[in-house]
C-alpha positions as CSV (number, residue, x, y, z in Angstrom):
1,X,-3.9,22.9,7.9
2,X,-0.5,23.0,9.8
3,X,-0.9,24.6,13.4
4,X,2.6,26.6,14.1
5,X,2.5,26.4,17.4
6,X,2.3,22.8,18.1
7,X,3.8,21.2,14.9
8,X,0.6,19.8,14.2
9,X,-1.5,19.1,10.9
10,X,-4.8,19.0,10.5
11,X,-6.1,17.1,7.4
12,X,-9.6,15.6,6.5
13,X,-11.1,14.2,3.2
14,X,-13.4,10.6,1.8
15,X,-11.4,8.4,0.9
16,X,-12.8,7.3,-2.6
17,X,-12.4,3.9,-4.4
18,X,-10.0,5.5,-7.0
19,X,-7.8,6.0,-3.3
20,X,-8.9,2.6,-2.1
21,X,-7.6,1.0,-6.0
22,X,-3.9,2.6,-5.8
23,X,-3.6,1.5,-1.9
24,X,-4.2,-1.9,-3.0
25,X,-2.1,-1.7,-5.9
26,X,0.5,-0.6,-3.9
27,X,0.3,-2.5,-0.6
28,X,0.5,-5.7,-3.3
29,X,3.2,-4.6,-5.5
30,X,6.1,-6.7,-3.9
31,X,3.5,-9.8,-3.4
32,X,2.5,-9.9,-7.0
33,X,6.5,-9.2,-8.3
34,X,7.4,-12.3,-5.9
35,X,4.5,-14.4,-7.1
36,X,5.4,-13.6,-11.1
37,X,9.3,-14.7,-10.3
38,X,8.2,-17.5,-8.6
39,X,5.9,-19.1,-10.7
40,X,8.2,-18.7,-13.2
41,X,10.6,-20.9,-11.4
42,X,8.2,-23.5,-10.8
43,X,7.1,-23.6,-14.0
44,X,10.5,-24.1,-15.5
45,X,11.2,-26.8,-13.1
46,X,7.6,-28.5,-13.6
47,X,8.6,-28.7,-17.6
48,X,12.6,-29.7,-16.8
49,X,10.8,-32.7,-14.5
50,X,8.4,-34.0,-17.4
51,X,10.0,-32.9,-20.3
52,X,13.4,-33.9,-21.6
53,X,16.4,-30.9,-20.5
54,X,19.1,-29.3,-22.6
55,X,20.0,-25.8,-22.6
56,X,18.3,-25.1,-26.0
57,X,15.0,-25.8,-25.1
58,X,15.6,-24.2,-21.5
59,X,15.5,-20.8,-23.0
60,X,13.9,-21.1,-26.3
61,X,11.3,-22.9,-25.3
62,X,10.7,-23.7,-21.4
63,X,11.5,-19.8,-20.7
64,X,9.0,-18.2,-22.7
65,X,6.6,-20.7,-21.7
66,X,7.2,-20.3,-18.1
67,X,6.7,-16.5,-19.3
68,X,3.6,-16.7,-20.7
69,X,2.5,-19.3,-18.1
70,X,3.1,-17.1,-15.1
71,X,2.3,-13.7,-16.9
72,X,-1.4,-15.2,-17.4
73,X,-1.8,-16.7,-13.7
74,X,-0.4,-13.6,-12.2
75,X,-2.9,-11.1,-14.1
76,X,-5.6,-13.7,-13.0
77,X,-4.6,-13.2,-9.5
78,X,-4.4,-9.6,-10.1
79,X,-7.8,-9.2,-11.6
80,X,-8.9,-11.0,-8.2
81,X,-7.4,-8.9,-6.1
82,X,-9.1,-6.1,-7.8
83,X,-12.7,-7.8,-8.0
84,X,-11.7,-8.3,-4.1
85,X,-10.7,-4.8,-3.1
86,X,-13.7,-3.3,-4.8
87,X,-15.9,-5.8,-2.6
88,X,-13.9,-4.8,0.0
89,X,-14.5,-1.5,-0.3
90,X,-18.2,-1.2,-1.2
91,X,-18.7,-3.1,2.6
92,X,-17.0,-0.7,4.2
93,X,-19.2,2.1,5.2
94,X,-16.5,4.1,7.7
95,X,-13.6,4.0,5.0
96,X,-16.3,6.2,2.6
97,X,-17.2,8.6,5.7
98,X,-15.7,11.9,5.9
99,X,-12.2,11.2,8.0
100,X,-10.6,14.3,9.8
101,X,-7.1,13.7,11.4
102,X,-4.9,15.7,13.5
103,X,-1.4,14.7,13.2
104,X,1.4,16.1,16.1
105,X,4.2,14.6,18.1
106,X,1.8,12.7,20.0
107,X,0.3,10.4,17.8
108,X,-2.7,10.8,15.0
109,X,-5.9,11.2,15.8
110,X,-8.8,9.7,13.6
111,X,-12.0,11.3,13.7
112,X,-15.0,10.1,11.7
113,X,-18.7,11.1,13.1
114,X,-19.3,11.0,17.0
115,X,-15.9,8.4,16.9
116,X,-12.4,9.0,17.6
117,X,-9.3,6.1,17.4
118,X,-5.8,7.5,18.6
119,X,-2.9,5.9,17.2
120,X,0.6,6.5,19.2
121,X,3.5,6.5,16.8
122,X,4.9,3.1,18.4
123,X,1.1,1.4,17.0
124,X,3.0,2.7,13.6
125,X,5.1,-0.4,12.3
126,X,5.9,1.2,8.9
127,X,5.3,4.3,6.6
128,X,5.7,5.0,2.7
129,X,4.9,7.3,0.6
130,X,3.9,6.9,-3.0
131,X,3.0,9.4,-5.7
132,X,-1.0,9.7,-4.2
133,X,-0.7,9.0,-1.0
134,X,0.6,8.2,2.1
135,X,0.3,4.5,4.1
136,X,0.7,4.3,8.1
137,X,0.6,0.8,9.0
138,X,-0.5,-0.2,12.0
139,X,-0.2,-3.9,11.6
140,X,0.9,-5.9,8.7
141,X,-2.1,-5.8,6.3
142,X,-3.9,-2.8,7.9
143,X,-2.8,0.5,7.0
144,X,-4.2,4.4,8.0
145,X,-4.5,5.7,4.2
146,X,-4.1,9.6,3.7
147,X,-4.6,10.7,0.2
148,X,-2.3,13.7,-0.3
149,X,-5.3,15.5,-1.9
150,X,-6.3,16.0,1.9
151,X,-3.6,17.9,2.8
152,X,-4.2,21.7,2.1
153,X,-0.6,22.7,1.2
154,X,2.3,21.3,-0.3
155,X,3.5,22.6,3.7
156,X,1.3,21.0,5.4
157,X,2.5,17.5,3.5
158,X,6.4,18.4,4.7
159,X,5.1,19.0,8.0
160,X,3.7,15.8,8.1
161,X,6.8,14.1,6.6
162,X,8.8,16.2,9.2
163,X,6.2,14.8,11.9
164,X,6.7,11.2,10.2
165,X,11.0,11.5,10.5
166,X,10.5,13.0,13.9
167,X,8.2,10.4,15.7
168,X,9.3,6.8,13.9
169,X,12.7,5.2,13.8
170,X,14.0,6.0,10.0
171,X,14.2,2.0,9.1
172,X,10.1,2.3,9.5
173,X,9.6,5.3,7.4
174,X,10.0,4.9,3.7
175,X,9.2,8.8,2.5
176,X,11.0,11.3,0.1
């Protein structure tokens, strides 16, 4: 609910596992791309080093090796990373409490029972957007996730951007 007064946004909302699943997913896109590329390089150069080289066998055979070889290892490490964020998430009795958040100038502030955190804007290193949801992060692998479900209008979610562009330097915020 966006205040007019004060440039302010009020949002609340659970985040649910379905939320919790497409933060991970995102927060570990870039890892799991880098991973893919490199295991394919160290694959091809693991066969070049044992097996004899010539360009013909580099990319008819060693290629789609390496392919299939890092394609397999990466789902693997993908289907762990899922069995670990659902661990992760079942543990975590406050990230499936009711949140409520008001967002201003100042900073956010995170409500959830009788407890409140406030975040300044300079504890936010980095912000993106995706299609669901937004990611604050407020240190490298710890990030204040807000579902765009929580927001009550498609206003109050400009408000917030506007907030967002206002408050962080524009190399931290990566937002439509």
């Amino acid at each position: 609910m966006l205040s007019k007064e004060s440039n302010e946004v009020a949002i609340n909302g659970i985040l649910t596992y379905e939320d919790f699943k497409k933060y991970t997913k995102y927060h570990q896109q870039k890892i799991v791309v880098n991973y893919f590329f490199v295991s394919i390089i160290v694959s091809m150069a693991v066969f070049s080093l044992i097996l004899p080289v010539s360009l013909f066998l580099l990319f008819l055979v060693y290629l789609p090796l390496s392919l299939l070889i890092s394609g397999a290892v990466t789902l693997t490490f993908m289907l762990m990373a899922r069995l670990l964020s659902r661990r992760e998430y079942k543990s975590d009795r406050a990230a499936k409490s009711e949140m409520s958040y008001v967002i201003n100038n100042q900073g956010i502030l995170q409500k959830r029972g009788k407890s409140s955190t406030y975040f300044e804007w300079d504890d936010i290193i980095k912000a993106y957007e995706n299609k669901e949801l937004f990611r604050l992060y407020v240190s490298k692998s710890k990030a204040i996730v807000l579902p765009k479900r929580f927001f009550s209008t498609k206003d109050d979610i400009e408000s917030f951007k506007s907030i967002l562009r206002e408050n962080l330097d524009t190399k931290r915020v990566l937002i439509d």
